[in-house]
ZASEZA-845706 format. One line per field, with one value per residue: residue number from 0; residue in one letter; z, x, y of N, C-alpha, C in turn. Coordinates in steps of 0.001 Angstrom, whole numbers. Layout:
BEGIN
k = [NUM	...]
r = [A	...]
n_zz = [Z	...]
n_xx = [X	...]
n_yy = [Y	...]
ca_zz = [Z	...]
ca_xx = [X	...]
ca_yy = [Y	...]
c_zz = [Z	...]
c_xx = [X	...]
c_yy = [Y	...]
***
This chain:
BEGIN
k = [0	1	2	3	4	5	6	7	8	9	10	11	12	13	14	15	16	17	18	19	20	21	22	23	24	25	26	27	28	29	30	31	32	33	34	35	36	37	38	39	40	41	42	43	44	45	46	47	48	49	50	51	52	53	54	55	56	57	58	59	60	61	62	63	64	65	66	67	68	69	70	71	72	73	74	75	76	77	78	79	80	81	82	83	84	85	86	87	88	89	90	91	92	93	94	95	96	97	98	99	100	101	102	103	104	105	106	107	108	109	110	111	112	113	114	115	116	117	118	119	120	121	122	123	124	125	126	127	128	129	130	131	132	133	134	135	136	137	138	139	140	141	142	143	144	145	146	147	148	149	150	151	152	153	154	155	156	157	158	159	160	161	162	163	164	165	166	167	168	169	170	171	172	173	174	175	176	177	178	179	180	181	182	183	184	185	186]
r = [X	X	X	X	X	X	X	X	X	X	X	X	X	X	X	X	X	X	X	X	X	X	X	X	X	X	X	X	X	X	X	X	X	X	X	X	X	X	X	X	X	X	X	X	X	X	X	X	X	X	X	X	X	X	X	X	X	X	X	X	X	X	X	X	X	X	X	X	X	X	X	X	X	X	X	X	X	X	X	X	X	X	X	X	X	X	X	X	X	X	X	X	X	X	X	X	X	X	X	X	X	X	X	X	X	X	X	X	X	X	X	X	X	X	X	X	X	X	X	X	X	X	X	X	X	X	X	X	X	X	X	X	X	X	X	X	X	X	X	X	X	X	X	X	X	X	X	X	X	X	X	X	X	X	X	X	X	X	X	X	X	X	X	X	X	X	X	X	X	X	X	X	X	X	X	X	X	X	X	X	X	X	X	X	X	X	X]
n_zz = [22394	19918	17193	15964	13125	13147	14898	13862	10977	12096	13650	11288	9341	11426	11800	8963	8595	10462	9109	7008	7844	8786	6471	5160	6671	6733	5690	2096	1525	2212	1400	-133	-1075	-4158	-4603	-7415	-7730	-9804	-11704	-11537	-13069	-14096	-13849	-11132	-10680	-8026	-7686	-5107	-5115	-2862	-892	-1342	-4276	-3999	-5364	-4073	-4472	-5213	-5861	-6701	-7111	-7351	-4115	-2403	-1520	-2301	-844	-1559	247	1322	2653	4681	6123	6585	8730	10353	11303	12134	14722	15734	16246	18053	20379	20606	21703	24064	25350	26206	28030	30007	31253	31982	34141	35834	36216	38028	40052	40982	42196	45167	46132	45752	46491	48085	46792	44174	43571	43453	41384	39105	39459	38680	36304	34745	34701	33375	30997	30229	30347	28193	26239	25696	25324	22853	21334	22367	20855	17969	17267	17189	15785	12876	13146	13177	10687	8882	7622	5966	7551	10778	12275	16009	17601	20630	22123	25088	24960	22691	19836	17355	15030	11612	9159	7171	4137	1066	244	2411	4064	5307	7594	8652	9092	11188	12654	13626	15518	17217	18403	19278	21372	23182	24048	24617	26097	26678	24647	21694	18818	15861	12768	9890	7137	4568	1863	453	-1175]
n_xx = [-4634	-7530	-7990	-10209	-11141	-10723	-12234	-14678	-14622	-14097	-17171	-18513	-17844	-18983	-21535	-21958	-21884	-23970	-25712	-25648	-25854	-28465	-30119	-29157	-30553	-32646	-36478	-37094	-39235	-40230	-41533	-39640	-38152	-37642	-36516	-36093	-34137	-32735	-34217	-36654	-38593	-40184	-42433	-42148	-41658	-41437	-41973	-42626	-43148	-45307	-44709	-47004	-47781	-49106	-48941	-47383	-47185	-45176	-44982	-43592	-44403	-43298	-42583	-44452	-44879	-46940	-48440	-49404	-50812	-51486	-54732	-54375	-52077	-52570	-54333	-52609	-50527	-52383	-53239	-50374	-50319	-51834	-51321	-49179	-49540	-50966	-49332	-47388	-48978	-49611	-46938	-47099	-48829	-47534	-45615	-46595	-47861	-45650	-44385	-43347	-44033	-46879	-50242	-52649	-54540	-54028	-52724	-54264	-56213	-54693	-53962	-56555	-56866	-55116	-55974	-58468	-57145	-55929	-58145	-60172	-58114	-58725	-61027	-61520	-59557	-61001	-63537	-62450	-61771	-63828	-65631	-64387	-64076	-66721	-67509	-66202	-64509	-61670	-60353	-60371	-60928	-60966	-61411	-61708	-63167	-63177	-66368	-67138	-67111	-65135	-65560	-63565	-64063	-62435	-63633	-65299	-67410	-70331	-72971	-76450	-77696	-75394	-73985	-75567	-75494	-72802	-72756	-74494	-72718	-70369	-71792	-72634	-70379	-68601	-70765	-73579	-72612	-71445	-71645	-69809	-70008	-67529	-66706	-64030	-62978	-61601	-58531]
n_yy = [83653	83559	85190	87536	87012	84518	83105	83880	82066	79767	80160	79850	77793	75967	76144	75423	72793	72202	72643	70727	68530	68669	69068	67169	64426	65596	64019	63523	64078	67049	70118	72698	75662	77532	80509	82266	84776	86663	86906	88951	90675	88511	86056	83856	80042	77361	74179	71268	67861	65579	62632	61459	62254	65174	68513	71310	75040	77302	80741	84011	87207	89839	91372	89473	86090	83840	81175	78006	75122	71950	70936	69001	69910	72511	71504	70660	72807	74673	72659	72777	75479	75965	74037	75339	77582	76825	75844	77520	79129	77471	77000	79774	79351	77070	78459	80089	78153	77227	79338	80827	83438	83945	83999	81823	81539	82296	80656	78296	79187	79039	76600	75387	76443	75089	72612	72809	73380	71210	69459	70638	70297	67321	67042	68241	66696	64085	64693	64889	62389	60756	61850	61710	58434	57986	58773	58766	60655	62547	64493	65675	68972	70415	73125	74822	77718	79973	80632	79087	76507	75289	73338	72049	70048	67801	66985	65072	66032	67712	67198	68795	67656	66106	67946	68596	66269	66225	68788	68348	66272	67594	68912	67477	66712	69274	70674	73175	75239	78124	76502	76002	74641	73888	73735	72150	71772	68235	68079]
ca_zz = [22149	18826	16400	15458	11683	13290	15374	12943	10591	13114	13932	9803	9141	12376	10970	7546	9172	11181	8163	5921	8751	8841	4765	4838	7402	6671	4404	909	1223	2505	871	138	-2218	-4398	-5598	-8462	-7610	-10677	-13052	-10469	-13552	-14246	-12488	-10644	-9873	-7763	-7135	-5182	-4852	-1405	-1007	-1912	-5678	-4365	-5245	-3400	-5756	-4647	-6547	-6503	-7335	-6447	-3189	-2004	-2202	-1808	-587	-1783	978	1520	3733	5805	6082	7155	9889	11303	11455	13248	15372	16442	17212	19426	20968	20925	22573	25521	26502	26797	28833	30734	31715	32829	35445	36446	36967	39602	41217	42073	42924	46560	46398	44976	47267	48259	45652	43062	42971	43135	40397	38585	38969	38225	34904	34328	34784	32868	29330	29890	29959	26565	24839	25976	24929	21268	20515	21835	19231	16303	16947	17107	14778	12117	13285	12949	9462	7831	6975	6313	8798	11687	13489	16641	17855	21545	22730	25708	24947	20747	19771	15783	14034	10640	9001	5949	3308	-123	713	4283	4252	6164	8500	8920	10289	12584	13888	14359	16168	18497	19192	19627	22311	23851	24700	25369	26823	25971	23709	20810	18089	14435	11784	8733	5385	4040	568	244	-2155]
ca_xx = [-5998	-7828	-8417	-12034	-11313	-10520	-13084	-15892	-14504	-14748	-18169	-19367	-17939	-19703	-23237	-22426	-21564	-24852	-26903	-25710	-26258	-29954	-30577	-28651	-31502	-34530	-37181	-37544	-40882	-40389	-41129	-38294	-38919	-36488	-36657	-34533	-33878	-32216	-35100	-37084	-39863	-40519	-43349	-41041	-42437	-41313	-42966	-41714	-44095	-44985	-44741	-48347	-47839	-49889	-47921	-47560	-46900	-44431	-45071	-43407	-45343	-42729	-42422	-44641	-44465	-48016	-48021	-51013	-50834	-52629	-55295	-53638	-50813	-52932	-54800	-51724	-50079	-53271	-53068	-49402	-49821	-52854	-50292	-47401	-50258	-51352	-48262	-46764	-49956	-49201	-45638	-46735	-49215	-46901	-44990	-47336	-48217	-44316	-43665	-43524	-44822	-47880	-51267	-52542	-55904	-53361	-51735	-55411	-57009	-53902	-53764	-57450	-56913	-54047	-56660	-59170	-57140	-56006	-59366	-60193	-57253	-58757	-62438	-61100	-59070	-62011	-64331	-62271	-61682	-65715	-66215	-63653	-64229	-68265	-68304	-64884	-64103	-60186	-59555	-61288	-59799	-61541	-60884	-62256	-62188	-64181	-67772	-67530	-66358	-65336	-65288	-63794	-64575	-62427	-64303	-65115	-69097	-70633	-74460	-76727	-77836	-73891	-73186	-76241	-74851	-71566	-73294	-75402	-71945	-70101	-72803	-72774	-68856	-68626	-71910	-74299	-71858	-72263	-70905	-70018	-69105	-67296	-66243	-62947	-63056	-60422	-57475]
ca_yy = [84080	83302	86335	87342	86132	82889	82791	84121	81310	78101	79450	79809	76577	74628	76233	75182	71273	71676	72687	69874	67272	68580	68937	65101	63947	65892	63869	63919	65168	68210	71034	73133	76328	78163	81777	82772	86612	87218	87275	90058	91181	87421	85410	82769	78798	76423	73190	70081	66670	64756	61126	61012	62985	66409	69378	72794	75769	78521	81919	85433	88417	91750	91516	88774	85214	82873	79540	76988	74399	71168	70866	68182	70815	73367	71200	70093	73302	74999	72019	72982	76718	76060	73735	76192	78574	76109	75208	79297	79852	76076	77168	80556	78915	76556	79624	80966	77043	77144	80547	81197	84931	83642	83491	80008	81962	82796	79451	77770	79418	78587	74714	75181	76892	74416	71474	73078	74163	70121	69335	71415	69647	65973	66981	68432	65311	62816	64882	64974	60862	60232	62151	60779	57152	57526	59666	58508	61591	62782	65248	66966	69960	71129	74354	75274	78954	80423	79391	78841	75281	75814	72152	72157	68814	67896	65715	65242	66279	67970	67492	69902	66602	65383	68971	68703	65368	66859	70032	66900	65368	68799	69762	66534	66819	70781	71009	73989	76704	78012	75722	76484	73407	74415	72601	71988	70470	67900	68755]
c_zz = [20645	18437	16017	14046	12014	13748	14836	11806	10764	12964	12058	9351	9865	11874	9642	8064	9638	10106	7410	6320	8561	7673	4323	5131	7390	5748	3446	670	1793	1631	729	-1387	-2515	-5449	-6205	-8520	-8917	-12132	-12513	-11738	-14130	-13201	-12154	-10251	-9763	-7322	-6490	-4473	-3482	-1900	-1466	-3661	-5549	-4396	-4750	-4257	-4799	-5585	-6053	-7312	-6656	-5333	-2213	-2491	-1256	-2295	-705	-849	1011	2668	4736	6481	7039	8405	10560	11962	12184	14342	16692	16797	18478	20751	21719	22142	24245	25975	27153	27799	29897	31682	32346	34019	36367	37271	38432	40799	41950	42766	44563	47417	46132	46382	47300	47353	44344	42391	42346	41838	39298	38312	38223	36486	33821	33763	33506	31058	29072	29432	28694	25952	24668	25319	23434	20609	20721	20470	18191	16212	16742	15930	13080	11975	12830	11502	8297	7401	6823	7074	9053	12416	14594	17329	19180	22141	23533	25506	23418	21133	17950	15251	12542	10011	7399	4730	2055	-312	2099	3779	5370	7700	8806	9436	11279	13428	14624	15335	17645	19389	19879	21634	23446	24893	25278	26003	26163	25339	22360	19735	16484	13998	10044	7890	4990	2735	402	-1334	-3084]
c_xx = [-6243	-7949	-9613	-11754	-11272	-11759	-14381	-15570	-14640	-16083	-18711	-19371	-18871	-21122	-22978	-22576	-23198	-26016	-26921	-25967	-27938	-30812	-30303	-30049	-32701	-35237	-37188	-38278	-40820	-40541	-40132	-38778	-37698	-36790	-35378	-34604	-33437	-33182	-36397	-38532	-40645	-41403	-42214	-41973	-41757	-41989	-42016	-42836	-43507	-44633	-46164	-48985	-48714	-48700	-48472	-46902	-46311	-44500	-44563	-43873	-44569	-42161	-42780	-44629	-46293	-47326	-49508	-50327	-51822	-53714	-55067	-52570	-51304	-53475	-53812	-51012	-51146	-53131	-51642	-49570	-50999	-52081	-49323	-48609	-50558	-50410	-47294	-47779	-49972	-48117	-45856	-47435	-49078	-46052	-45434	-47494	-47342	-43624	-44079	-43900	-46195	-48930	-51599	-53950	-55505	-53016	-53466	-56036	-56049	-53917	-55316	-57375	-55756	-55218	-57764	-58658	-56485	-57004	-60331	-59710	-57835	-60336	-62160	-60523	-60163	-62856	-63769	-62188	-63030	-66148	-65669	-64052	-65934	-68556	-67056	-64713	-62490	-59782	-60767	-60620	-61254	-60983	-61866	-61759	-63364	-65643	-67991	-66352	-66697	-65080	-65014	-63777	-63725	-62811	-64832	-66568	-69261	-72746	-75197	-77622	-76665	-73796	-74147	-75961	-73620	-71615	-73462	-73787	-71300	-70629	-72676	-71067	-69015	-70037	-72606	-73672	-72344	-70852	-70786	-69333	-68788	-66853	-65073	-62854	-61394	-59782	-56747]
c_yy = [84032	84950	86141	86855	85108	82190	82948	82723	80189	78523	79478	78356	75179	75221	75849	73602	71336	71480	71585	69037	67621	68434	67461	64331	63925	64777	64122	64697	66360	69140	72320	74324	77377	79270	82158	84589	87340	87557	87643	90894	89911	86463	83896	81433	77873	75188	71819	69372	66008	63700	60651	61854	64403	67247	70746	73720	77215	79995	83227	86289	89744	91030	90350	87396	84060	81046	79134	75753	73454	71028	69959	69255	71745	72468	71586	71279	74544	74909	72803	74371	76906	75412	74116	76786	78245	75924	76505	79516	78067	76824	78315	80273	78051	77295	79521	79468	76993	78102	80728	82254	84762	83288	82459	80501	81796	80845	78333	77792	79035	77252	74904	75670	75598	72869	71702	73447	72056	69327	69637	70472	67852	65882	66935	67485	64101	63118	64771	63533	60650	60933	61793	58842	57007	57956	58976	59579	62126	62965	65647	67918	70642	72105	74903	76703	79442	79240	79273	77521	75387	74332	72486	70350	69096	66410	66143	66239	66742	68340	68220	68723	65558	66634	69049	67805	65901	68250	68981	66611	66516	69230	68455	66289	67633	70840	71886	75574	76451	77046	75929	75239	74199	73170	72429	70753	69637	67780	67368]
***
């Protein structure tokens, strides 16, 4: 039988092996941010450049530490927790379609909700393509919840007859909710 020093030692070493395989692999571009603890009444800054020369600025202040992010950054990472969100609330009504305690109502309203948050995700990606492809604009993020559909539109300019088209097209996908378009100046 191994001894716990032995065995606490294999596993430290196989997480140090796994980490250096993933720091080997990752991208360049990643941002990667390094606080120097040791000089704790000193404002601290790290910065490290994408592949496209914008830089993100790491700051400590005490206790906390702000992150300036790009607005591509931020879409995308919106993007993914609406993602993460649909697919936890996916899996639990798959739950119920396969459970066998489940009413033949239960399971119904289930596939139906299943069909329906697919349906959402297929409307929100045609709008942000039509609306990108017709305006050229950087980014679009659409955001559907209940009956509000939140467009943020990111571009250098947003005229008050470019957010009424994007309202028109909005309305024309989702149907009659209410719709808000916001701005995102690009960075």
């Amino acid at each position: 039988m191994l001894k716990k020093q032995t065995v606490w030692l294999l596993t430290m070493l196989s997480l140090m092996i796994v980490l250096s395989v993933y720091y080997m692999s990752s991208p360049n571009n990643e941002e990667l941010a390094i606080i120097d603890t040791f000089n704790s009444g000193e404002e601290d800054q790290a910065t490290s450049g994408g592949a496209d020369g914008e830089n993100a600025e790491m700051l400590e202040e005490g206790e906390s530490v702000i992150s300036q992010t790009s607005s591509e950054e931020l879409f995308a990472s919106i993007r993914m927790d609406i993602e993460d969100e649909r697919s936890v609330k996916k899996e639990q009504l798959e739950g119920i379609v396969a459970s066998s305690t489940a009413s033949t109502e239960e399971v119904n309203a289930a596939y139906e909700e299943m069909k329906k948050l697919e349906e959402v995700s297929t409307k929100e990606l045609v709008l942000e393509e039509s609306i990108v492809a017709e305006n050229g604009y950087d980014d679009v993020l659409v955001r559907s919840e209940e009956d509000e559909v939140v467009v943020t539109v990111q571009a250098a300019e947003l005229s008050k007859t470019e957010a009424n088209n994007i309202i028109q097209m909005a309305k024309d996908e989702f149907g009659e909710v209410t719709i808000e378009v916001k701005f995102q100046p690009t960075s």
